[in-house]
KEFI-419513 format. One line per 5 residues: their letters; for each residue x, y, z of C-alpha. Coordinates in nm, 4 decimals. Example, Ala and Ser with C-alpha at 12.3 -4.5 7.8 and 13.67 -1.06 7.14 Angstrom:
<sites>
AS = 1.2300/-0.4500/0.7800 ~ 1.3670/-0.1060/0.7140
</sites>
This chain:
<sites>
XXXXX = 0.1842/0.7217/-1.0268 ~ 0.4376/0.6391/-1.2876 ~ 0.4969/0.8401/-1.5277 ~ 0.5478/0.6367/-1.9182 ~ 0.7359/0.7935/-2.2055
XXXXX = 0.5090/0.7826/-2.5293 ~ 0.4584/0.4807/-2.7045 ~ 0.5756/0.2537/-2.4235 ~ 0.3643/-0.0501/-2.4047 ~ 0.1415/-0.0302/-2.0911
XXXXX = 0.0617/-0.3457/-1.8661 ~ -0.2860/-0.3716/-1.7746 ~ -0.3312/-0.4222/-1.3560 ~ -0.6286/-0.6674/-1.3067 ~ -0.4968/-0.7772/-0.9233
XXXXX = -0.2974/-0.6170/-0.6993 ~ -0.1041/-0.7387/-0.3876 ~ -0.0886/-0.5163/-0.0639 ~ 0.2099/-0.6250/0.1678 ~ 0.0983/-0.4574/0.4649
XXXXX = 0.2749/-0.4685/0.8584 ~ 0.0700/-0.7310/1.0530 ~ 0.1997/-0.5854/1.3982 ~ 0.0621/-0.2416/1.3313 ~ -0.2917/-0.1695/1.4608
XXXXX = -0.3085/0.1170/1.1976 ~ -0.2017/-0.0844/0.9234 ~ -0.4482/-0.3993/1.0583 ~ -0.7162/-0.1327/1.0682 ~ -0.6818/-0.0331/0.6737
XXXXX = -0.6168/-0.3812/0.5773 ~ -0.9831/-0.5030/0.7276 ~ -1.1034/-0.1544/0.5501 ~ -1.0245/-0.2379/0.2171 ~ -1.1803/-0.5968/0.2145
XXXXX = -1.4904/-0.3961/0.3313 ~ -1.4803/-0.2066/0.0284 ~ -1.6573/-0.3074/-0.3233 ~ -1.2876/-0.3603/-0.5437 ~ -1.3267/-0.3136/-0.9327
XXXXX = -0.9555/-0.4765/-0.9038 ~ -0.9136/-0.7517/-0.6471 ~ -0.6948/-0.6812/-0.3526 ~ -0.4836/-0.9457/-0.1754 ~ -0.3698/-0.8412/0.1703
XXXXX = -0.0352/-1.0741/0.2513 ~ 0.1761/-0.9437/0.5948 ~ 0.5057/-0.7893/0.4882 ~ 0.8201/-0.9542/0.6177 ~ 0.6326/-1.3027/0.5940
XXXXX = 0.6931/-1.6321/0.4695 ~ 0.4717/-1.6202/0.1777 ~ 0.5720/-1.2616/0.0876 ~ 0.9633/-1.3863/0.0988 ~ 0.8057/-1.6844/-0.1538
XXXXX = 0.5935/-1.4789/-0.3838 ~ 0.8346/-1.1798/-0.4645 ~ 1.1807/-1.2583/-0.4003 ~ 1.3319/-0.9618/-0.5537 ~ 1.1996/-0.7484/-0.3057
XXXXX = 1.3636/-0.5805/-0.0273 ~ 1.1076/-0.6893/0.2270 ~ 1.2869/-0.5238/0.5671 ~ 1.1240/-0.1695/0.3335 ~ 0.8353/-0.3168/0.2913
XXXXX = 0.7651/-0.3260/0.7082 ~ 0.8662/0.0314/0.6744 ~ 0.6790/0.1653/0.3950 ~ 0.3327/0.0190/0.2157 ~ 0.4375/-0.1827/-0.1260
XXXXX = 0.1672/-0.2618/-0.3867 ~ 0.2683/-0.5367/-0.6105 ~ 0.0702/-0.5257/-0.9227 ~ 0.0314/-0.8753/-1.1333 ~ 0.2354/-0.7836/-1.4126
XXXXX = 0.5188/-0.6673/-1.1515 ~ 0.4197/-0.3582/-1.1300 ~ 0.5712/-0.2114/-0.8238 ~ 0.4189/0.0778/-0.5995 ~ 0.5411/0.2579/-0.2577
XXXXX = 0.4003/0.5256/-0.0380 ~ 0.2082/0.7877/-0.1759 ~ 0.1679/0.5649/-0.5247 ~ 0.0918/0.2740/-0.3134 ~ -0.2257/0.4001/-0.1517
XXXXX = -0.3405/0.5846/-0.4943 ~ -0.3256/0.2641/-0.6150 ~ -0.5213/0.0706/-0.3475 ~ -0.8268/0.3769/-0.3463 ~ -0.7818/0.3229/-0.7806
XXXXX = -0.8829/-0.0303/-0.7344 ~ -1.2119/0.0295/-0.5303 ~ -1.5643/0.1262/-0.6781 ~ -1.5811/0.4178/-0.4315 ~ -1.2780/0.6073/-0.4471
XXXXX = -1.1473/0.5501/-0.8094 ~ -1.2460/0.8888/-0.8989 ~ -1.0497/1.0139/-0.5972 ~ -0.7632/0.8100/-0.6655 ~ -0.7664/0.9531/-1.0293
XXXXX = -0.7516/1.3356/-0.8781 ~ -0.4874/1.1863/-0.6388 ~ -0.2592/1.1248/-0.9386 ~ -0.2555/1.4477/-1.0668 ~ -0.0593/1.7747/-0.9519
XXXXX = -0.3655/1.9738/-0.8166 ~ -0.3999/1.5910/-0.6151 ~ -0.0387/1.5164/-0.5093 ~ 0.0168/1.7523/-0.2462 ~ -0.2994/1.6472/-0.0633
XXXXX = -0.1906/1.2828/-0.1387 ~ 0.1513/1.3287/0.0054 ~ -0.0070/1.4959/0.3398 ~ -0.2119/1.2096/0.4033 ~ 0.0613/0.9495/0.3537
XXXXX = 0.2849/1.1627/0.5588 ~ -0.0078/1.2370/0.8650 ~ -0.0475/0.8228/0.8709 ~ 0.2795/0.7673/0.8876 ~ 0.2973/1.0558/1.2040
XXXXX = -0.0286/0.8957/1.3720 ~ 0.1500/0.5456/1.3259 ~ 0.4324/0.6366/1.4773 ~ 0.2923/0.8729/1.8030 ~ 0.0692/0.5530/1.8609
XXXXX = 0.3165/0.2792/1.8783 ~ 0.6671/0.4178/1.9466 ~ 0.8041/0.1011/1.8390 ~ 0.6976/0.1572/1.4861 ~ 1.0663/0.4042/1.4487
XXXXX = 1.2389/0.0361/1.3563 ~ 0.9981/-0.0216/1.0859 ~ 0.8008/-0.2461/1.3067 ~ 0.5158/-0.1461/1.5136 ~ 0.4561/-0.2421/1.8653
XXXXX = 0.1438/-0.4341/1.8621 ~ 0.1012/-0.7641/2.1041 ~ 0.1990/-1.0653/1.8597 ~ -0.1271/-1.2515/1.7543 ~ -0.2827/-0.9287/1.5919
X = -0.3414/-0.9140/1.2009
</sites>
């Protein structure tokens, strides 16, 4: 997570967007996991690279995004990676506590590892996935 210098004013998150890879079975999988889950913060799931991601948040570089999970809080916030899935378990019932221990040193490493061993599984599954984009027959997501 961010890290904020002392007295900086801090944004509240009360909805968060998850641009996720629509082509990727792994990433389709997770996606239809966290609208399973009971969310204390609402989740939208919108497929990276698409139309209405391109309309919603222009600034971004949305070619990374197919690469690389981006959060996009409602304030602008702005999470990638490692932060990005903290950030999705922080906004469910369940796992808030574990996104909490996540976020802090002791956490991190074991945070990173996952991210890293998803990103490993994603790409010995669909070969394709070393362009950013996995290989998944188009009608998927």
């Amino acid at each position: 997570m961010t890290v904020m210098a002392p007295g900086t004013p801090v944004t509240p998150v009360t909805r968060l967007t998850v641009l996720y890879d629509a082509q990727c079975p792994l990433c389709v999988h997770v996606r239809a996991w966290l609208l399973r889950q009971h969310q204390l913060v609402p989740i939208e799931l919108v497929p990276a690279g698409s139309q209405e991601a391109r309309r919603r948040f222009p600034g971004l570089d949305h070619d990374a995004t197919l690469a690389e999970i981006t959060v996009v809080g409602d304030a602008g916030q702005i999470y990638r990676g490692t932060s990005a899935w903290i950030v999705c378990l922080w906004a469910l019932a369940e796992h808030r506590p574990r996104a909490h221990w996540l976020a802090t040193p002791a956490g991190a490493p074991f945070a990173r590892a996952c991210v890293l061993a998803a990103a490993k599984w994603r790409e010995a599954t669909a070969p394709s996935c070393a362009d950013g984009r996995c290989g998944a027959p188009a009608g998927h997501g």
